[in-house]
C-alpha positions as CSV (number, residue, x, y, z in Angstrom):
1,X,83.9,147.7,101.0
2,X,85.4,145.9,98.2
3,X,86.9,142.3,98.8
4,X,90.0,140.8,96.5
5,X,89.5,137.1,96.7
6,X,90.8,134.0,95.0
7,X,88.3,130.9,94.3
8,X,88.7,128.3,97.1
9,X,91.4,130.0,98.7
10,X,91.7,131.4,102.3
11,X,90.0,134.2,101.4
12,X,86.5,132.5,100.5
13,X,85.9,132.7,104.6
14,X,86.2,136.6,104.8
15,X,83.6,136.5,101.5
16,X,81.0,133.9,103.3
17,X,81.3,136.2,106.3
18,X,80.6,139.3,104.3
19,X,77.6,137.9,102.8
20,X,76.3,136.4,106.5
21,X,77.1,140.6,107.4
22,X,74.7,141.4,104.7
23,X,76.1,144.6,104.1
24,X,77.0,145.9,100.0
25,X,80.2,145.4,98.9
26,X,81.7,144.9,95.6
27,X,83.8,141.8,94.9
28,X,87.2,141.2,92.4
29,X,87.9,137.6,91.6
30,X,91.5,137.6,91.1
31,X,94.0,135.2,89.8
32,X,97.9,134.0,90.0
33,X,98.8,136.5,87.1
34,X,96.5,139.1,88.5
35,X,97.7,139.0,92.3
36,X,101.6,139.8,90.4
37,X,100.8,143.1,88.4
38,X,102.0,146.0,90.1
39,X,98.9,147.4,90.8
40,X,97.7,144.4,93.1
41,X,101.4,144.2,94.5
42,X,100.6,148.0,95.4
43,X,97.5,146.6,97.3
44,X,99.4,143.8,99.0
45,X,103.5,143.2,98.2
46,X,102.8,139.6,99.4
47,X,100.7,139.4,96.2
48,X,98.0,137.0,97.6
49,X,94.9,136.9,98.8
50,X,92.6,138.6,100.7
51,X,92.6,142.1,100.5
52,X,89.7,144.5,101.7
53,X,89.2,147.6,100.5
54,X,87.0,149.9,103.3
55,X,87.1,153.8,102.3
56,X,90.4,154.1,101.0
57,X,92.2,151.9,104.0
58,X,93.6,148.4,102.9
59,X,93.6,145.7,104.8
60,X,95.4,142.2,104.3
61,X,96.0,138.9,106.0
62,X,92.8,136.6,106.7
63,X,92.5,136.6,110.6
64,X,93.1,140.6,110.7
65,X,89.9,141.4,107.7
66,X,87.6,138.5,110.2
67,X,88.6,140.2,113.2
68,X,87.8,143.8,111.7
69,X,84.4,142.6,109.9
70,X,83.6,141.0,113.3
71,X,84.1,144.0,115.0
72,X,82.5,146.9,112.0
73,X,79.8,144.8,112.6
74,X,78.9,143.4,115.9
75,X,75.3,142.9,114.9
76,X,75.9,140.1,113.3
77,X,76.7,138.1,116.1
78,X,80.1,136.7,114.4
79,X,82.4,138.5,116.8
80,X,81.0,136.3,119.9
81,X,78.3,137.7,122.6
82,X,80.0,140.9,123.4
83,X,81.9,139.4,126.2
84,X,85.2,138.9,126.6
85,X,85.5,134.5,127.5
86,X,83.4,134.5,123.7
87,X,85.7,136.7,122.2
88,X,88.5,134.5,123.3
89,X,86.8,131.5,122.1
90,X,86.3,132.5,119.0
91,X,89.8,134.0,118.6
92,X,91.3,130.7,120.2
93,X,89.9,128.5,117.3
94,X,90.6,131.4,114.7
95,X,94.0,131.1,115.6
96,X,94.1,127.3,115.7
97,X,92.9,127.8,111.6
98,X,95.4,130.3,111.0
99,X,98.6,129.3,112.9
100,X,98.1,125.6,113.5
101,X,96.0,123.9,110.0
102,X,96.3,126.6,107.9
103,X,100.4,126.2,107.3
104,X,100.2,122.1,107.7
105,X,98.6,122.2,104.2
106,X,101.2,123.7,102.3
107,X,103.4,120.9,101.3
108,X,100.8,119.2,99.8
109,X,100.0,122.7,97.9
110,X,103.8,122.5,96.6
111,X,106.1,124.3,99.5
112,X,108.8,121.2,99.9
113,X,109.0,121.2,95.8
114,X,112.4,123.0,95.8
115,X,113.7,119.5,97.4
116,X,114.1,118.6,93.7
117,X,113.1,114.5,94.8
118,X,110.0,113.1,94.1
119,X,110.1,110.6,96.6
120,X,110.9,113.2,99.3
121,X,108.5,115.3,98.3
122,X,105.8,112.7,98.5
123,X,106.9,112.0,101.7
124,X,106.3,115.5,103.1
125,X,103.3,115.7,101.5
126,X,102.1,112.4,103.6
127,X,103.5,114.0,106.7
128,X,102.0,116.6,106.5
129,X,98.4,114.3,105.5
130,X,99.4,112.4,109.0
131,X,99.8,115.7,110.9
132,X,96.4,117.0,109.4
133,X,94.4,114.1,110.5
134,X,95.7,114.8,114.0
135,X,94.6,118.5,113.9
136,X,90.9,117.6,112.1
137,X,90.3,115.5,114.9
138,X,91.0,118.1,117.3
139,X,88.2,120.2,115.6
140,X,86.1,117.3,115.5
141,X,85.8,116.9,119.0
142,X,84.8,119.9,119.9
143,X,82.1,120.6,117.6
144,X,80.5,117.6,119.7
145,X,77.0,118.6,120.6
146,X,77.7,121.8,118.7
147,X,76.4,123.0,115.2
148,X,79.0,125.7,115.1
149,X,82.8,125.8,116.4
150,X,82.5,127.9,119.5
151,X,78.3,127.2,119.8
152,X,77.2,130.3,117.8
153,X,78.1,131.0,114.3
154,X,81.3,133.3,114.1
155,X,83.9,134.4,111.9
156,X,85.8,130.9,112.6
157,X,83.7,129.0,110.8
158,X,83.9,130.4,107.2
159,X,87.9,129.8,107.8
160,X,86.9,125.5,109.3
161,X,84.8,125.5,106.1
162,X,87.7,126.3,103.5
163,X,89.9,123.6,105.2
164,X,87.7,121.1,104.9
165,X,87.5,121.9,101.1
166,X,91.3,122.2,101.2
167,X,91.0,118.4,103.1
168,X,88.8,117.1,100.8
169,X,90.6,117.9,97.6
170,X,93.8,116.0,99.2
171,X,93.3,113.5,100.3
172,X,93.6,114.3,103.8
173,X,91.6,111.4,106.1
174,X,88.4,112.4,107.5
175,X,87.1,109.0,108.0
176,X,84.9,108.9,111.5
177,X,85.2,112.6,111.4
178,X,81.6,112.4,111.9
179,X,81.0,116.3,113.7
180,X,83.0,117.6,110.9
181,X,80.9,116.0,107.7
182,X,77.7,117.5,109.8
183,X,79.3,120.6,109.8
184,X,80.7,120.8,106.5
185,X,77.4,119.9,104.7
186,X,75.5,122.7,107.2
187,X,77.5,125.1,105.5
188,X,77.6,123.7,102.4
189,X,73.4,124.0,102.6
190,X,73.6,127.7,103.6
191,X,72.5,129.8,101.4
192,X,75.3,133.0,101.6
193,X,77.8,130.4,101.1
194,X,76.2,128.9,98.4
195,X,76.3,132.2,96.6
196,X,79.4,133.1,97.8
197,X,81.1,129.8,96.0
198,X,78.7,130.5,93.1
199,X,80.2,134.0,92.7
200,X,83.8,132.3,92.6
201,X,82.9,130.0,89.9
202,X,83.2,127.0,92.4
């Protein structure tokens, strides 16, 4: 297996997985000029990041590589119990990451620039703050009385763990948040993602 990832981006959660899997794979930190040279854009036409690489199949988008690594590898536990309701679970808040938080960041990571107003674009950006606040507390509440996001460690956890980064860095409001700052420094003690954000120079 051979991961393409980007430091901090989405991609970090399919890396921290990987190392939680425990399995060898090989890992290419890549950049903005890197994910636009023809031979990454022949990898992924979207020219972003994350790509796997397993045997000579490419994969690409976030929830589909954590679904598949959950799956390769039901050993670890990341893929739920082996039931179907735990499945579920996990793929409920997966998708909640992917559909719902994921996309409220990107006008404060530059998508409402093309309005050409400074002021207007400020104001996105601290709609989109307000709207992320809601959605944060939403996690909040149910890690109550939980360490991890469904109750056992899964593959939507690396993916609440690079939000909260994202969150952090902008000035989104976590104040209170109090489930969420447990949560965010249990992972930030753990030792694969420790060397996972080591081996991304973060």
């Amino acid at each position: 297996m051979k991961l393409y990832t980007k430091p901090g981006a989405c991609s970090l959660s399919d890396h921290i997985a990987l190392r939680w899997i425990g399995k060898p794979f090989d890992l290419q930190v890549m950049d903005a000029a890197g994910m636009k040279t023809p031979e990454y854009l022949a990898l992924n036409p979207a020219g972003a990041v994350p790509v796997l690489e397993v045997d000579g199949w490419t994969l690409t988008q976030n929830a589909a590589i954590l679904n598949f690594l959950a799956d390769a590898f039901p050993e670890s536990g990341l893929g739920g119990d082996g039931t179907p309701k735990s499945r579920a679970e996990i793929n409920r808040w997966l998708a909640f990451l992917n559909a719902d938080v994921h996309p409220a960041f990107h006008p404060i990571f530059g998508s409402t620039r093309f309005l050409g107003d400074e002021a207007m674009i400020e104001k996105s950006k601290d709609n989109a703050r307000r709207k992320l606040r809601g959605l944060f507390e939403r996690l909040d509440a149910q890690l109550a009385g939980k360490d991890w996001l469904t109750g056992a460690r899964s593959i939507a956890d690396p993916y609440l763990f690079v939000t909260l980064r994202w969150a952090r860095a902008t000035q989104v409001d976590l104040s209170g948040l109090d489930n969420l700052e447990r949560f965010f420094d249990r992972m930030r003690a753990d030792e694969s993602v420790a060397a996972a954000m080591a081996a991304e120079g973060l």
